[in-house]
C-alpha positions as CSV (number, residue, x, y, z in Angstrom):
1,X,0.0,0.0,0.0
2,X,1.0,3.6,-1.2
3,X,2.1,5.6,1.7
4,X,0.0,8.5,0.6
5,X,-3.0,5.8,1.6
6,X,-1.7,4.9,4.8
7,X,-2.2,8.5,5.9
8,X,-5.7,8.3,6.8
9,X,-5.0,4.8,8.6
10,X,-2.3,6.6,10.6
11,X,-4.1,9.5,11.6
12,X,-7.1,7.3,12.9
13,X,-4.8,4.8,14.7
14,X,-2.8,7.7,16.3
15,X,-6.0,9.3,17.2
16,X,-7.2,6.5,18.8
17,X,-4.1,5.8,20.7
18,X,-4.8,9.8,21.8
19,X,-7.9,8.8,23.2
20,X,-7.1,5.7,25.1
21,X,-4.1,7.7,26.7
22,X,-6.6,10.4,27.9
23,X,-9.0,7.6,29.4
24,X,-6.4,5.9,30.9
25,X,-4.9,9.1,32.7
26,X,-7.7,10.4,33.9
27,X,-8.7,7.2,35.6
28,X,-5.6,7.2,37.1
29,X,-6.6,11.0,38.6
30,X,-9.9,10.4,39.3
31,X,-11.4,13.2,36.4
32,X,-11.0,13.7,33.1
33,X,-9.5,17.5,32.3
34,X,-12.6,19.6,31.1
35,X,-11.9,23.1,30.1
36,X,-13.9,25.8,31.5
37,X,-16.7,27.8,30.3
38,X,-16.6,31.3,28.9
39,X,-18.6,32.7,32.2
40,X,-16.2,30.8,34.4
41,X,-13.4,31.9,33.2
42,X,-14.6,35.4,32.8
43,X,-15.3,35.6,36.9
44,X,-12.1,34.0,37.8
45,X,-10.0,36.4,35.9
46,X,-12.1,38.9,37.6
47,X,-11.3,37.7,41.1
48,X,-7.7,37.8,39.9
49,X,-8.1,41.4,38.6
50,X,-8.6,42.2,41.9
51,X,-5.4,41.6,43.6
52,X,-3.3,43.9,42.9
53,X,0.4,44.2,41.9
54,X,2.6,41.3,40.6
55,X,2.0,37.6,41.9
56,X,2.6,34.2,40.7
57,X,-0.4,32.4,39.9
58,X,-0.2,28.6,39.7
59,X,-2.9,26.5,37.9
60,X,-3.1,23.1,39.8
61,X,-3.9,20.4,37.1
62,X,-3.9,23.0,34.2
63,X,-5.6,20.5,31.8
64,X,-6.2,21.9,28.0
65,X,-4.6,25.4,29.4
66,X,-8.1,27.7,28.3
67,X,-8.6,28.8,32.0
68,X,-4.9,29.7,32.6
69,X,-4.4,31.6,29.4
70,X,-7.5,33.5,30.0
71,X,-6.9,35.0,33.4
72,X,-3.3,36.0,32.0
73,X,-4.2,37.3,29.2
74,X,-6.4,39.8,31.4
75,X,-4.5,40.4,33.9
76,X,-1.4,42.3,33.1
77,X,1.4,41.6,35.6
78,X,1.1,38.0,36.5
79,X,3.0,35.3,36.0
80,X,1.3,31.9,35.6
81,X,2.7,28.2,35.7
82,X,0.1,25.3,34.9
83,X,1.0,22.1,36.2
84,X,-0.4,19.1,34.0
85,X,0.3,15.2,34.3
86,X,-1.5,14.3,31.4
87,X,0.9,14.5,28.5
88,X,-2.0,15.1,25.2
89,X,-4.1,18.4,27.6
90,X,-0.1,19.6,28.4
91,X,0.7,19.5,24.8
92,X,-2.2,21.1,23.5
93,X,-2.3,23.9,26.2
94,X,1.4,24.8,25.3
95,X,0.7,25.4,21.6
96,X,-2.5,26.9,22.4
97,X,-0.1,29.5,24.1
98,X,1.7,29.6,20.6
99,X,-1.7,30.3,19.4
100,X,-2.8,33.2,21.3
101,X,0.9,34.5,21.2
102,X,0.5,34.6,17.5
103,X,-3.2,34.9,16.9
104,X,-3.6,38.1,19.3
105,X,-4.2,41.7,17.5
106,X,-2.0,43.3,19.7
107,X,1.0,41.5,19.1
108,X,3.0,43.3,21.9
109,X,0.3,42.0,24.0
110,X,1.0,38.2,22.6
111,X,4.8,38.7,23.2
112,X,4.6,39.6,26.5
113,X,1.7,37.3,26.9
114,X,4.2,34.5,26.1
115,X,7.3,35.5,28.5
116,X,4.3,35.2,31.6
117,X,3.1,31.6,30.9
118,X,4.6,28.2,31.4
119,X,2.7,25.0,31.3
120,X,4.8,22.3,33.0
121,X,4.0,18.4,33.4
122,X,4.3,17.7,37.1
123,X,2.2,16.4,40.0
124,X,-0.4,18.7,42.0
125,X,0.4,16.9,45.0
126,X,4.2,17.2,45.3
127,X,4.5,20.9,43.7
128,X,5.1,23.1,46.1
129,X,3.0,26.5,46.7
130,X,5.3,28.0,48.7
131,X,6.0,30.6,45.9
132,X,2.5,31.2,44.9
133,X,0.8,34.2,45.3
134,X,-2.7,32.9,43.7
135,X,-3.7,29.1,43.0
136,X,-6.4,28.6,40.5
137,X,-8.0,25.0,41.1
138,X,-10.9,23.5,38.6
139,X,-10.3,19.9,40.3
140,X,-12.6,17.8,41.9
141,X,-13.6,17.1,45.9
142,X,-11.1,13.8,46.7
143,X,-8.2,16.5,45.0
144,X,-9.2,19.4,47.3
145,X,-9.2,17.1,50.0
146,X,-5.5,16.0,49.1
147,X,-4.1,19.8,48.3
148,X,-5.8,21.1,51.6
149,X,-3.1,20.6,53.5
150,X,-0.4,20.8,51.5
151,X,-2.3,24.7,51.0
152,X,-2.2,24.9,54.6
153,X,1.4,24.1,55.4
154,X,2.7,25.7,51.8
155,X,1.2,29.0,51.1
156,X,2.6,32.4,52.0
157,X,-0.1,34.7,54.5
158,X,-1.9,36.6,51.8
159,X,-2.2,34.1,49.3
160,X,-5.1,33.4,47.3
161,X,-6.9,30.1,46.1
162,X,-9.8,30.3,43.6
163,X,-11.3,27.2,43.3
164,X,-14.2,26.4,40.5
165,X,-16.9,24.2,41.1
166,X,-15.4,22.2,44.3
167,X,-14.7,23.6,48.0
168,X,-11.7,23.2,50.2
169,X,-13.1,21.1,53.0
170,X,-11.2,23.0,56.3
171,X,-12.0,26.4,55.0
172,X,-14.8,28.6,54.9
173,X,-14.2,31.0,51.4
174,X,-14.2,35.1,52.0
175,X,-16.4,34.6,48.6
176,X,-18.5,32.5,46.8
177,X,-19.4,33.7,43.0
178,X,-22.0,31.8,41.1
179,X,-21.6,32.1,37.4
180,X,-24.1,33.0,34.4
181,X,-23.2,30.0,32.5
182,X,-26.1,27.5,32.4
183,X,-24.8,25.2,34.9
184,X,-24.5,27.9,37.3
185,X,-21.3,27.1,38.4
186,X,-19.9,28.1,41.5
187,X,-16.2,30.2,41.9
188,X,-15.2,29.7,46.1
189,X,-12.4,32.5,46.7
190,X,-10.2,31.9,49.7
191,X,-7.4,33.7,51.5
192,X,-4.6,32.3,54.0
C-alpha cells in the first residue's frame, strides 16, 4: 500500500491511541480534564483582577490550558505556571499559548503574553505552593481534599486560592461567585 494511503489509517490509529491515553490518565486522577466555560473563566480572571500588583499564579492540574491563558491574558502583571500530568491536555495547552501569542491583534500583547506563561508536566500533589501568590484549582472534591493541606502548610499569608466548582473542605471561602453559564457554576475565593 502507497504511503500516501496509509495516511488516513495513521491519523485514525494515532487518534485512537490519543484517546485511550486520555482515558487511561484520567482514571488514574480520578477526572477527566474539562476546560472551563466562557462565564467561568470570565469571573475567575475577575477575582484575579482584583489583587493587585505582581504575583505568581499557579494553575493546579492545568488540563487543555483555556482557564490559565485567559486569566493571563487579562491580567497584566502575573505570571502563571500550569501544572499538568497528562501528556495530550499539556501539549495542546502549550501550543494553544503559541496560538494566542500569534493569533492576538495586539502583538505586543502576545509577546509579552508568552514570557508570563509556562505550562509544565508535574504532580499537584508534590509541587510546592510556597511561591504562589494565587492558586487557580478547577479539580474535583477527593483532589481538594488532598491539596488542603499541602495549601495549609505551603502557602505564603496573603495568598489566594480560587477554586471552580469544588470547595476546600477545612475552609470557609471570603467569597462564593455563582456564574451565568447554564450550569450555574460556582467560583469559592479563599485567602490564607
Amino acid at each position: 500500500m502507497p504511503i500516501i494511503e496509509m495516511i488516513p489509517w495513521i491519523a485514525a490509529f494515532t487518534f485512537l491511541l490519543s484517546v485511550i491515553w486520555i482515558v487511561l490518565i484520567s482514571w488514574r486522577n480520578g477526572i477527566s480534564p474539562m476546560p472551563a466555560s466562557g462565564p467561568v473563566r470570565l469571573a475567575v480572571a475577575a477575582e484575579v483582577q482584583r489583587i493587585r500588583g505582581y504575583g505568581n499564579m499557579i494553575e493546579a492540574g492545568s488540563g487543555w490550558g483555556t482557564l490559565g491563558l485567559e486569566v493571563i491574558r487579562r491580567c497584566p502583571g502575573k505570571r502563571l505556571t500550569g501544572i499538568e500530568n497528562s501528556g495530550i491536555p499539556l501539549l495542546f495547552s502549550r501550543l494553544l499559548t503559541v496560538l494566542y501569542t500569534r493569533m492576538l491583534p495586539d502583538k505586543s500583547a502576545g509577546a509579552g503574553l508568552h514570557k508570563r506563561v509556562i505550562f509544565k508536566r508535574g504532580d499537584i500533589y508534590s509541587y510546592s505552593y510556597r511561591d504562589a501568590d494565587i492558586v487557580l484549582c478547577y479539580l474535583f472534591p477527593g483532589a481538594m481534599g488532598r491539596l488542603a493541606g499541602k495549601f495549609r502548610q505551603e502557602l505564603p499569608q496573603g495568598a489566594t486560592v480560587i477554586s471552580v466548582c469544588f470547595a476546600l473542605p477545612d475552609r470557609q471561602p471570603v467569597r462564593i461567585i455563582t456564574c451565568e453559564d447554564h450550569l450555574r457554576t460556582k467560583v469559592y475565593v479563599y485567602r490564607y
